[in-house]
MARLODO-233193 format. One record per residue (C-alpha): residue in three letters; residue number from 1; x, y, z; chain. Coordinates in nm, 4 decimals. Layout:
# residues N
ala | NUM | X | Y | Z | A
...
***
This chain:
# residues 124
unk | 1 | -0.5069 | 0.1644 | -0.9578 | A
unk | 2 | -0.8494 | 0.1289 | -1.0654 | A
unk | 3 | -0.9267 | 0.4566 | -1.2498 | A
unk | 4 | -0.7651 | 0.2785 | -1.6104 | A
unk | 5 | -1.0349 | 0.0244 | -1.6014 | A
unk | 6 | -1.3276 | 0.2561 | -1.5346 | A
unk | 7 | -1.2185 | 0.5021 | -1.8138 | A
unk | 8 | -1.2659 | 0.2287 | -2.0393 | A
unk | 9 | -1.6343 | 0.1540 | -1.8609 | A
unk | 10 | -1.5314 | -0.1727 | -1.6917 | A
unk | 11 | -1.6768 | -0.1455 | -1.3517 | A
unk | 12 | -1.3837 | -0.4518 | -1.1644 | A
unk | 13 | -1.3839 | -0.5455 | -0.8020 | A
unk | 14 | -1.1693 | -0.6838 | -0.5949 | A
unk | 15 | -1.2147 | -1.0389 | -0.4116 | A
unk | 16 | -1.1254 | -0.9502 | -0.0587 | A
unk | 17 | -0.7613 | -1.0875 | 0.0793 | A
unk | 18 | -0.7492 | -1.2053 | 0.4456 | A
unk | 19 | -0.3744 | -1.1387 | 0.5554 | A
unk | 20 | -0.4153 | -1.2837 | 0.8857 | A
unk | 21 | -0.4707 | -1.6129 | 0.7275 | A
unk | 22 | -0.3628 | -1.5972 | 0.3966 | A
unk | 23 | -0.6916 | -1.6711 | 0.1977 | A
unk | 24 | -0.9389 | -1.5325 | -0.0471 | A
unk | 25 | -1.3010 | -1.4427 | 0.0733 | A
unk | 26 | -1.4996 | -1.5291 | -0.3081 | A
unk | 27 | -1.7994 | -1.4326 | -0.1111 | A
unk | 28 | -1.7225 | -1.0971 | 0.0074 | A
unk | 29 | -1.6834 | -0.7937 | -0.2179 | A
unk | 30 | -1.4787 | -0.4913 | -0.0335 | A
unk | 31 | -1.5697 | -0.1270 | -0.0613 | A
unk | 32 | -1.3435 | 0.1199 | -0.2883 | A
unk | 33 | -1.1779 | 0.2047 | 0.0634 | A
unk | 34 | -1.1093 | -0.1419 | 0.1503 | A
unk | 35 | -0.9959 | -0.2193 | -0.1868 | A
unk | 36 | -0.7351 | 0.0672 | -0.1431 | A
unk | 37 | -0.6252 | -0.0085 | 0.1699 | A
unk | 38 | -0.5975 | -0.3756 | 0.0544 | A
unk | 39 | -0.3479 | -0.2329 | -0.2670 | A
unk | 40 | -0.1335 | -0.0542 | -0.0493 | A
unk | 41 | -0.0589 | -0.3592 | 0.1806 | A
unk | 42 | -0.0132 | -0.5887 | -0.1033 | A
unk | 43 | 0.2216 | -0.3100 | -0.2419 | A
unk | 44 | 0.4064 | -0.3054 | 0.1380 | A
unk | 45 | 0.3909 | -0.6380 | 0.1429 | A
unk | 46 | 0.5228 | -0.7496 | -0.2270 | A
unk | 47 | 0.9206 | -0.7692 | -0.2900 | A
unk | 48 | 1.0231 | -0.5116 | -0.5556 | A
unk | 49 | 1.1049 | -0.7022 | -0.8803 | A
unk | 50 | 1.0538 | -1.0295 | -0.7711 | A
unk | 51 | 0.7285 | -1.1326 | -0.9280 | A
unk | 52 | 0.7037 | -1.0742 | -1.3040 | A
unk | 53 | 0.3256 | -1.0614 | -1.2960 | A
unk | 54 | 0.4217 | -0.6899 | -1.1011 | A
unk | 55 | 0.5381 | -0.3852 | -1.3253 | A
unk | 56 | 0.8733 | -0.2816 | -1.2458 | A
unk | 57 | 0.7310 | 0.0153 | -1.0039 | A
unk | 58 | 0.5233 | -0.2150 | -0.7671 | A
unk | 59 | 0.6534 | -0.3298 | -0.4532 | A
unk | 60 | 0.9236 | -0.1984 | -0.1873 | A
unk | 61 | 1.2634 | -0.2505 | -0.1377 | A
unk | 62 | 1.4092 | -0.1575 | 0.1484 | A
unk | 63 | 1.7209 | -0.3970 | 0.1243 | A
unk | 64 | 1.9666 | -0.0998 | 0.0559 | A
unk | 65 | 1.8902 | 0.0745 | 0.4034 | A
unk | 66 | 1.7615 | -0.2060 | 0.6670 | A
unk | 67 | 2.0575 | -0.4089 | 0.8202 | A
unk | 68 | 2.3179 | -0.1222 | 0.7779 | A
unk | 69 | 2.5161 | 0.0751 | 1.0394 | A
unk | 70 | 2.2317 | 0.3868 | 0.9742 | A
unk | 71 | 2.1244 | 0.5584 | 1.2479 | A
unk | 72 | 1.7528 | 0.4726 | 1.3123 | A
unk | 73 | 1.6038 | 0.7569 | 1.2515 | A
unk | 74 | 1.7394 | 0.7831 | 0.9064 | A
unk | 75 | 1.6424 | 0.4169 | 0.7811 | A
unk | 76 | 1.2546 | 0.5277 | 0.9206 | A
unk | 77 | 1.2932 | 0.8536 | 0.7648 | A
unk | 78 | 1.3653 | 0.6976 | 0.4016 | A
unk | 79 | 1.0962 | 0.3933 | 0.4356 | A
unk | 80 | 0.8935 | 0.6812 | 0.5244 | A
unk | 81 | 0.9844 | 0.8862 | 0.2131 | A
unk | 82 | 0.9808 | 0.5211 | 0.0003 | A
unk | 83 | 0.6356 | 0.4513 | 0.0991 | A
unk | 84 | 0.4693 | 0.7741 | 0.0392 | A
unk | 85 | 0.6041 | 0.8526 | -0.2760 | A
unk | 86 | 0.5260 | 0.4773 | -0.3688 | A
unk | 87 | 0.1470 | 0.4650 | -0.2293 | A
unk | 88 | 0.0728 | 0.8605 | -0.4039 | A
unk | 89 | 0.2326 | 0.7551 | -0.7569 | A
unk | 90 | 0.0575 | 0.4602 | -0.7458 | A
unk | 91 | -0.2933 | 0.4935 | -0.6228 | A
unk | 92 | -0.4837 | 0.7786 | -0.8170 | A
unk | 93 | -0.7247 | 0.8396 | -0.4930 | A
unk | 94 | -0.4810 | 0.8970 | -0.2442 | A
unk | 95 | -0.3581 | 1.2521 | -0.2039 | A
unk | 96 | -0.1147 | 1.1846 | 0.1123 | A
unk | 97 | 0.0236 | 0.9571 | 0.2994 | A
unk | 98 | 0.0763 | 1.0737 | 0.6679 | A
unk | 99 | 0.1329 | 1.0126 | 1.0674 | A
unk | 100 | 0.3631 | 0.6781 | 1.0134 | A
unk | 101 | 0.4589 | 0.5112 | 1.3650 | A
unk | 102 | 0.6401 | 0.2548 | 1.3646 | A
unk | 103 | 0.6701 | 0.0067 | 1.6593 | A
unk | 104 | 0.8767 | -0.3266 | 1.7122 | A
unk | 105 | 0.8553 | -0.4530 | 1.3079 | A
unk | 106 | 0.5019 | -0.3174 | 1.2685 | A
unk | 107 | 0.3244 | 0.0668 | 1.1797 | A
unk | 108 | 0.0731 | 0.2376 | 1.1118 | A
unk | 109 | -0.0226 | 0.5221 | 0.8847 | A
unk | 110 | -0.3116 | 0.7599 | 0.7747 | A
unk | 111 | -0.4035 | 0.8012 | 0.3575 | A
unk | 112 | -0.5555 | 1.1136 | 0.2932 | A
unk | 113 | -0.8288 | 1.0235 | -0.0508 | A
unk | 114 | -0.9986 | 1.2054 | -0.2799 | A
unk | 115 | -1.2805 | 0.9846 | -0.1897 | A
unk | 116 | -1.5764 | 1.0653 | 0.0012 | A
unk | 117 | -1.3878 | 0.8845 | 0.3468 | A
unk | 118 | -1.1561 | 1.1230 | 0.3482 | A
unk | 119 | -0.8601 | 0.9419 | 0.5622 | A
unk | 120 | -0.8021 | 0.5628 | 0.6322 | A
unk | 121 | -0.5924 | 0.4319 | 0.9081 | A
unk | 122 | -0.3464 | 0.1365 | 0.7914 | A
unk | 123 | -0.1997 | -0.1218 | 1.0047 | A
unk | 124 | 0.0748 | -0.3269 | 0.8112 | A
***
């Protein structure tokens, strides 16, 4: 994520994203934590292959699996499986990506970093 910018000593920041309301706060700069947790749900959130400004391994697709005759448990256990082999490819301080619940269209999950807050709770 941010690791190819500070090996070439470009220190970049993130303007902070307000989901809830779908705007930009200019005036607040998040933490490395918040910045990570605000990747992953723009990752969660972002259609695979829809947006060209995205490389071809950001975003989720779970069109193959949601909507068919699977059993439930299966179609969690490969979003699941999806998601944390997405978030730990693609974020260079996450280690893990644990605990997922899921309830009615919503869940939450724990990152494990390499950081010095070890674990951060996301709601998505």
């Amino acid at each position: 994520m941010k690791s190819v910018y500070l090996e070439r000593g470009l220190n970049v920041k993130s303007i902070k994203f307000n989901y809830s309301t779908n705007s930009f706060d200019p005036d607040t700069w998040p933490s490395e934590v918040e910045q990570i947790k605000q990747w992953v749900e723009l990752l969660i959130r972002t259609e695979k292959d829809k947006y060209k400004i995205y490389n071809e391994n950001f975003g989720m697709d779970f069109s193959d699996i949601v909507g068919y005759r699977l059993p439930r448990s299966v179609q969690v256990s490969e979003i699941i499986r999806r998601l944390k082999r997405t978030i730990v490819n693609g974020c260079d301080h996450v280690i893990d990506a644990r605990d997922f619940t899921f309830d009615k269209g919503t869940f939450t999950f724990t990152l494990v970093l390499d950081l010095d807050e070890k674990e951060v709770v996301i709601y998505v």
